[in-house]
C-alpha positions as CSV (number, residue, x, y, z in Angstrom):
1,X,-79.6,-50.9,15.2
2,X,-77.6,-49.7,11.8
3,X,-77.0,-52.4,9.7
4,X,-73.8,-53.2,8.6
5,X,-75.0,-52.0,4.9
6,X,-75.6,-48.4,6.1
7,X,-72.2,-48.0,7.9
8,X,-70.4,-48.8,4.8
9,X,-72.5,-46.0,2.7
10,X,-71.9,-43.5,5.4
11,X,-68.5,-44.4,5.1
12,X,-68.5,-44.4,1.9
13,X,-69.9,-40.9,2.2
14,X,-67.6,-39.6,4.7
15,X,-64.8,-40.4,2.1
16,X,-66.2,-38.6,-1.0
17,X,-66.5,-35.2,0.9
18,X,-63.2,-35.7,2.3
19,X,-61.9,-36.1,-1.7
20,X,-64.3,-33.7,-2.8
21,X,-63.1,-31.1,-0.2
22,X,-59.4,-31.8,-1.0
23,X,-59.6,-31.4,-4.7
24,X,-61.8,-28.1,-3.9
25,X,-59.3,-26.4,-1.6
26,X,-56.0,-27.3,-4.4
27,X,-58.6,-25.7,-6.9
28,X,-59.1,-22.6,-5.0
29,X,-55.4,-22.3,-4.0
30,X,-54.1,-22.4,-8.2
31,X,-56.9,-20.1,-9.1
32,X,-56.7,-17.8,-5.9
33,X,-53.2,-17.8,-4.3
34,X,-52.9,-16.7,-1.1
35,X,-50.9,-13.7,-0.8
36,X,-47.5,-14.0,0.8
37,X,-46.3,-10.8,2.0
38,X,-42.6,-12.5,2.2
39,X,-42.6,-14.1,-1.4
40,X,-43.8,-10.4,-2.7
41,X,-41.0,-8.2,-0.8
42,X,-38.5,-10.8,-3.1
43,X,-39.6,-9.8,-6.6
44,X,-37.1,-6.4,-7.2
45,X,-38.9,-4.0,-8.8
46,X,-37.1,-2.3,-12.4
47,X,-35.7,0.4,-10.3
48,X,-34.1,-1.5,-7.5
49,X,-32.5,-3.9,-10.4
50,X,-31.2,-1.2,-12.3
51,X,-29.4,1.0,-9.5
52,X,-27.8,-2.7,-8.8
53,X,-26.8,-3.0,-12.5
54,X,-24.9,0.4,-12.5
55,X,-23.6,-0.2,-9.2
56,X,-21.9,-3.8,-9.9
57,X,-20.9,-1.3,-13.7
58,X,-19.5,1.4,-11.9
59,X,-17.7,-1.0,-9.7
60,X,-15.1,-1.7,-12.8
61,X,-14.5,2.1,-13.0
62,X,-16.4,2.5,-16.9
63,X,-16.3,6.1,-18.5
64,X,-20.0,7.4,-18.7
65,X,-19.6,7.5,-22.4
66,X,-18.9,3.6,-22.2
67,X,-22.4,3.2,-20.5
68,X,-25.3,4.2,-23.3
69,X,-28.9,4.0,-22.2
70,X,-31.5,3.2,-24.8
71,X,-34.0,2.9,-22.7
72,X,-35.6,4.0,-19.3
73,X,-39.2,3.6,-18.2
74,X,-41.4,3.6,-15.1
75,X,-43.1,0.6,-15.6
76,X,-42.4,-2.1,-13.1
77,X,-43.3,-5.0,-14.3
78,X,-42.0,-4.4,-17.8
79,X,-39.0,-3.6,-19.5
80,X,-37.7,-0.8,-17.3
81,X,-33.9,-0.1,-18.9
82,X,-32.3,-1.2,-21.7
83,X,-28.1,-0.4,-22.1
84,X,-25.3,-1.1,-24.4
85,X,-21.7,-1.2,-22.6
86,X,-18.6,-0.9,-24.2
87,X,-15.4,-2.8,-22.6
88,X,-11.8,-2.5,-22.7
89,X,-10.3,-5.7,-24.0
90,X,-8.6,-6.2,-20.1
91,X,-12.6,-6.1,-19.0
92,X,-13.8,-9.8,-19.9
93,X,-17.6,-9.8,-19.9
94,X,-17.8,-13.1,-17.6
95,X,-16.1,-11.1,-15.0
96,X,-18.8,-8.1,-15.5
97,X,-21.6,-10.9,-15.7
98,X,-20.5,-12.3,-12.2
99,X,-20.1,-9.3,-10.9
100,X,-23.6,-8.3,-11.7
101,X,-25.2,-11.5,-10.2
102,X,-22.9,-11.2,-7.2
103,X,-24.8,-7.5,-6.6
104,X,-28.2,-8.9,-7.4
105,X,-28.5,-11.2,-5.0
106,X,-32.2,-12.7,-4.7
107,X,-33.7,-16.2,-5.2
108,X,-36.5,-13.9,-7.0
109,X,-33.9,-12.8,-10.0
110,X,-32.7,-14.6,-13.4
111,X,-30.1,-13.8,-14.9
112,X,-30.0,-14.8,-18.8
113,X,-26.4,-14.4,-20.9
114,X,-26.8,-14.9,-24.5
115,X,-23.2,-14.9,-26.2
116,X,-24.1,-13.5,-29.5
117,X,-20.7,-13.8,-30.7
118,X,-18.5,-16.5,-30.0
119,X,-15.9,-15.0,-27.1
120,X,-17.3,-11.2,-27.5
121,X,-20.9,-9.8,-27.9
122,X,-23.4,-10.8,-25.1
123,X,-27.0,-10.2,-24.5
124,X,-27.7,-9.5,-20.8
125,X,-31.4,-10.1,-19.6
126,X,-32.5,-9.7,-16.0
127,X,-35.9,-10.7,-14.7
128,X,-38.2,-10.8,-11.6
129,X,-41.5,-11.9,-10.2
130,X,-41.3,-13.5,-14.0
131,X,-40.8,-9.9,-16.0
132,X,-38.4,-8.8,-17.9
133,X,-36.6,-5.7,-16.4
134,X,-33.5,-4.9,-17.4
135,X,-31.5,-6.4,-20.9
136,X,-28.0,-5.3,-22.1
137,X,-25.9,-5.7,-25.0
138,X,-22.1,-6.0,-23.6
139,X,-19.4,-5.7,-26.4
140,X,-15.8,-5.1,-26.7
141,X,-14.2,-1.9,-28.4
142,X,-10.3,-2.1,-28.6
143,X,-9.7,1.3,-28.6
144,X,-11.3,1.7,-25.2
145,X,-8.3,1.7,-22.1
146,X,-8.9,2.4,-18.2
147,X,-6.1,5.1,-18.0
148,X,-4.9,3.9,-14.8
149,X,-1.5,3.4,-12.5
150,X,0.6,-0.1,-12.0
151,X,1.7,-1.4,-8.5
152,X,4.1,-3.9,-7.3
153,X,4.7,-5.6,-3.9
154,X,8.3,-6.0,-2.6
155,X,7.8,-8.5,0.5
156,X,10.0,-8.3,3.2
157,X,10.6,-9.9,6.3
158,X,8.7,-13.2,5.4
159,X,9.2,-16.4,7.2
160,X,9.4,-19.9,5.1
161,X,9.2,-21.8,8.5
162,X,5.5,-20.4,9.0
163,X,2.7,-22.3,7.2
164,X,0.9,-19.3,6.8
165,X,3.8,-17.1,5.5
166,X,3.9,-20.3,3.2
167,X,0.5,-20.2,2.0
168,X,0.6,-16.9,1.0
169,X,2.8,-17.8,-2.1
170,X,-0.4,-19.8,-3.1
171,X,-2.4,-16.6,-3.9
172,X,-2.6,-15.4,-7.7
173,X,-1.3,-11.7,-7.0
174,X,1.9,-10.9,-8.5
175,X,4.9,-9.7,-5.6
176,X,8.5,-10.0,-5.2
177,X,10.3,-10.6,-2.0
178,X,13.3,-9.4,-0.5
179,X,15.8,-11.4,0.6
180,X,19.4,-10.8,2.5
181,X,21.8,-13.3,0.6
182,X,22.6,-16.3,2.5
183,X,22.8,-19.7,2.3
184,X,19.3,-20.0,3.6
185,X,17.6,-17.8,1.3
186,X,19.3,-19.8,-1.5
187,X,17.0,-22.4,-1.1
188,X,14.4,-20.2,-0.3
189,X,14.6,-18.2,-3.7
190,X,14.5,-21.6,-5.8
191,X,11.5,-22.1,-3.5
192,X,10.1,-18.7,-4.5
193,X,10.7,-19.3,-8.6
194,X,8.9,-22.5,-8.2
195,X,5.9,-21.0,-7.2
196,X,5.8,-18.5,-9.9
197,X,6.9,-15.3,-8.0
198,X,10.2,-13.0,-7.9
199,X,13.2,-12.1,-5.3
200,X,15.4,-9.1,-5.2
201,X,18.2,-9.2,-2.7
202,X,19.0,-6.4,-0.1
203,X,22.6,-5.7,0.4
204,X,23.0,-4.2,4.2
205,X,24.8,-4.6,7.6
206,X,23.3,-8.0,8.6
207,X,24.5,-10.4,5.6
208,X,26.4,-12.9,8.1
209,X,27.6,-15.8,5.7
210,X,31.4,-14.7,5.1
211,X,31.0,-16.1,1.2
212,X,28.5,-12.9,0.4
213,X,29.4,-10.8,3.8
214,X,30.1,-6.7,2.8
215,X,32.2,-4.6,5.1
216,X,33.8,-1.4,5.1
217,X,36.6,-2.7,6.7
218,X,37.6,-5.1,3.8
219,X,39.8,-5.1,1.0
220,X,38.4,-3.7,-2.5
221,X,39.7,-7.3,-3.5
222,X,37.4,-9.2,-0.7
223,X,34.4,-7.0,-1.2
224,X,34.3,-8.0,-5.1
225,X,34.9,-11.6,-4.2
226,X,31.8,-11.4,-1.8
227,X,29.5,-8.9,-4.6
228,X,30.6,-11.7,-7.5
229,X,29.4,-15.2,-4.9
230,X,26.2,-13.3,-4.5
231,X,25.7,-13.0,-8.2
232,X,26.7,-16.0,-9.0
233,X,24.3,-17.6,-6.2
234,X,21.3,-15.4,-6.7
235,X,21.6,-15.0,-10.3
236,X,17.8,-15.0,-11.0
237,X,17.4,-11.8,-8.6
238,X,15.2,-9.3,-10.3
239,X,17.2,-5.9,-9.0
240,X,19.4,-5.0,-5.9
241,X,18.2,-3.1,-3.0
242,X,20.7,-1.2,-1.1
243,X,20.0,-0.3,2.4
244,X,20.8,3.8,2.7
245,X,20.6,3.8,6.4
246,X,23.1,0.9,6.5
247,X,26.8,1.7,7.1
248,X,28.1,-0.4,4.3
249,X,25.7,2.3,2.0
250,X,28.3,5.3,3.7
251,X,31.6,3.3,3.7
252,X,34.0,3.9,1.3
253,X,33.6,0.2,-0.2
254,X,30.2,0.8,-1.0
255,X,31.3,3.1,-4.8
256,X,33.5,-0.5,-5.5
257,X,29.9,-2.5,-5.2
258,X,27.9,-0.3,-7.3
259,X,30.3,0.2,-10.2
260,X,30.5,-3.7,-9.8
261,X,26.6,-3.9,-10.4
262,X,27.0,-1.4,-12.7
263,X,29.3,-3.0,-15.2
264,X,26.9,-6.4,-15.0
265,X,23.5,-4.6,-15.9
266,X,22.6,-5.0,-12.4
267,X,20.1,-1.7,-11.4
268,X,20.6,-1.2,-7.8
269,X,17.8,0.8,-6.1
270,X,17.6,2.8,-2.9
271,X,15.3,1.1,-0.6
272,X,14.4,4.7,0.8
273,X,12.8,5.1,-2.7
274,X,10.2,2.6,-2.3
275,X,6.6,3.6,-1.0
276,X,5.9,2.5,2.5
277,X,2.5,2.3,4.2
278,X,1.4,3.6,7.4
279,X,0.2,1.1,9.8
280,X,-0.7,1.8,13.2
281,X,-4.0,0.2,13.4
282,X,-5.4,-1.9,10.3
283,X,-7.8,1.1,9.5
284,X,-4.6,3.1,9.1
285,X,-2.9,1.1,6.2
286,X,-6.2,0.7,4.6
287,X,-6.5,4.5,4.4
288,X,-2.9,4.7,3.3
289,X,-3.4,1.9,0.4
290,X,-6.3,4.2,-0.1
291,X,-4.2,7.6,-0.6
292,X,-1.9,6.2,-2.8
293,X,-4.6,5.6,-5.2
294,X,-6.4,8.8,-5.6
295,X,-2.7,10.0,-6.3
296,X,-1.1,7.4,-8.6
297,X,-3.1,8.4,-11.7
298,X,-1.2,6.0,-14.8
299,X,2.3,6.0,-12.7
300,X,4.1,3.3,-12.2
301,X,5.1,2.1,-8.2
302,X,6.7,-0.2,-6.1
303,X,5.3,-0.6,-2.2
304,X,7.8,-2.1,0.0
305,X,5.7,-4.1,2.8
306,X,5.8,-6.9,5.3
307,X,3.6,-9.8,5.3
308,X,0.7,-9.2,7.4
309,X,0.2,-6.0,5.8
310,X,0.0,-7.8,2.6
311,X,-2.6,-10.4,3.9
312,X,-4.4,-7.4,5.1
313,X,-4.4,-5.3,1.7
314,X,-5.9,-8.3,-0.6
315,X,-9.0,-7.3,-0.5
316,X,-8.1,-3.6,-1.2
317,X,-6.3,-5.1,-4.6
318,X,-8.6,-6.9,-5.9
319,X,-11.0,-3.9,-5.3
320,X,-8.6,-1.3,-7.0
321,X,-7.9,-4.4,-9.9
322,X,-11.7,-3.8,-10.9
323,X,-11.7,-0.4,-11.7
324,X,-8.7,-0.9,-13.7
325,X,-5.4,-0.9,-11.6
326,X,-2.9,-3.0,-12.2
327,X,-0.6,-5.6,-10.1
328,X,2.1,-6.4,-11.3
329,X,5.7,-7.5,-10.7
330,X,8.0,-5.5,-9.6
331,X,10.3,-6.3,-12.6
332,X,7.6,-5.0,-14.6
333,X,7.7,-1.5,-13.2
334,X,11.5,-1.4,-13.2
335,X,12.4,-2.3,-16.8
C-alpha cells in the first residue's frame, strides 16, 4: 500500500512537469513561431503598396510632372519607393491621406503622417509585416491648378411632401431647384434658402395662382401686374427659366415679359439650353454623366435633372470632384 507521503510527491511530481512543459511549449512558440499561411498572405509586399499609392494618387487626376519618384527598388522588405507630390491648393493633403488609407486596406498596413509644417508639408510613411515600404513628402505649390470644367444642378420636379425628396436638401452638394411660382412654392423657396441652396423660377403654361398667372390672352397691363407679384414674391430667385415649348414662350405677350425682366437685371434663360441626361435604365444616365465629362474640358454647365436622377448621380460627383471638377451653383456659372 502507498503511503500517503508518496502520493503527495508523485503529485507533487505530476505538477512540475505539467509547469515545466507549459513554460517549455511558450518558449518554443516566441523563439519558433509557427507559420501562419493566413497572417503571411496579410503583409503587402512594396509592389503591391505602391501600385495602391499611385492608384488612390491618380484617383485625384495629378499631372505626371506633379508625381516625382526618388526612389524605386526591388527589395520587399525594405524601402521600396520613395515620392514627392505636389498639390494644388483645392487638393488638401488630409483628403489625399484618407484616400490613400481608404485604397490600402489591410489590418497588416500603418500608415504614419508627419505634418512637417503646420497646415502644409507632410511626411507620408507606409509600412508592413513591420518594414518600411513606401514614404512620401506631400507639399503644396500655388501655382499648380487642375484645368478642369464647372457643373451645376437645376432640380426639377421635387416634392417637399416626400421625406426623401426632403432629405436630399441635407446633402453638401451645391444645386438649385426650379420652381413654378405659386403660393406653395413661396414657402417652399424660404424652405430651400434655409437650408443653404438656391431656386430659379420657370415661367410656362401651368402657373395656376391668378396673382403670378401668364396668358396670351391678357392685357399687356395684366401680364406686368402678374411678372411684377412674381418678383416681388420670389425676389431671391437666382435667374428665370422660360419654357420654349410653352405657348406663353410663342404668344405675343411673351416680348412684354422679357423686356420686363430685362429692365430689372433679371437674365432669363431658355430651358432648351440646359444639358439634359439620358435615362432609360440607370446604366444609361451614368454613361451620359460620363460623356459630358470627357467633353466639358474647363467649360462651364448647367444640367437640368429630376430628383431620382440626382440621388443616382452622387456618387458619380463626388468621383468626378476628385480629379478636380467642380460643383457648383448654378448662379455661379451664370454670372
Amino acid at each position: 500500500m502507498i503511503s500517503p507521503s508518496a502520493k503527495r510527491r508523485t503529485v507533487y511530481m505530476l505538477f512540475a512537469v505539467a509547469i515545466l512543459l507549459l513554460v517549455s511549449n511558450l518558449l518554443l512558440n516566441k523563439l519558433l513561431p509557427k507559420a501562419n499561411p493566413e497572417h503571411e498572405a496579410l503583409v503587402l509586399s512594396g509592389l503591391e503598396i505602391n501600385n495602391h499609392f499611385l492608384q488612390a494618387v491618380n484617383n485625384f487626376g495629378l499631372e505626371e510632372d506633379w508625381i516625382v519618384v526618388r526612389k524605386l527598388s526591388n527589395k520587399t522588405d525594405s524601402l521600396f519607393s520613395f515620392y514627392e507630390i505636389k498639390l494644388p491648393p483645392d487638393l488638401p493633403i488630409p483628403a489625399l491621406i484618407s484616400e490613400i488609407k481608404t485604397e490600402i486596406s489591410s489590418d497588416s498596413v500603418e500608415i504614419k503622417s508627419i505634418e512637417k509644417k503646420m497646415g502644409s508639408k507632410t511626411k507620408l510613411e507606409i509600412y508592413s509585416g513591420g518594414f518600411l515600404k513606401l514614404t512620401s513628402d506631400i507639399d503644396y505649390d500655388k501655382d499648380l491648378v487642375r484645368k478642369r470644367g464647372s457643373v451645376g444642378f437645376l432640380i426639377e420636379v421635387i416634392s417637399f411632401d416626400d421625406q426623401e425628396d426632403s432629405l436630399l436638401f441635407d446633402v453638401p452638394e451645391s444645386f438649385a431647384v426650379l420652381l413654378i411660382p405659386s403660393k406653395e412654392n413661396k414657402k417652399h423657396s424660404k424652405f430651400i434658402l434655409n437650408k443653404s441652396k438656391e431656386f430659379a423660377l420657370l415661367l410656362n403654361d401651368e402657373i395656376d395662382d391668378l396673382e403670378f398667372k401668364l396668358s396670351e390672352d391678357y392685357s399687356n397691363n395684366r401680364i406686368l401686374n402678374s411678372v411684377k407679384s412674381i418678383i416681388g414674391t420670389f425676389s431671391k430667385a437666382t435667374f428665370f427659366v422660360i419654357d420654349d415649348d410653352s405657348e406663353i414662350f410663342r404668344s405675343k405677350v411673351f416680348p412684354v415679359i422679357s423686356a420686363e425682366l430685362k429692365k430689372r437685371n433679371i437674365k432669363l434663360l431658355l430651358k432648351s439650353a440646359f444639358h439634359q441626361l439620358e435615362n432609360d435604365e440607370e446604366t444609361d444616365l451614368i454613361n451620359s454623366f460620363d460623356s459630358i465629362f470627357k467633353q466639358l474640358a474647363e467649360d462651364k454647365l448647367i444640367i437640368l435633372s429630376n430628383v431620382e436622377e440626382f440621388r443616382l448621380l452622387l456618387p458619380e460627383i463626388v468621383r468626378y470632384r476628385k480629379v478636380g471638377f467642380k460643383f457648383i451653383n448654378p448662379s455661379l456659372i451664370e454670372d
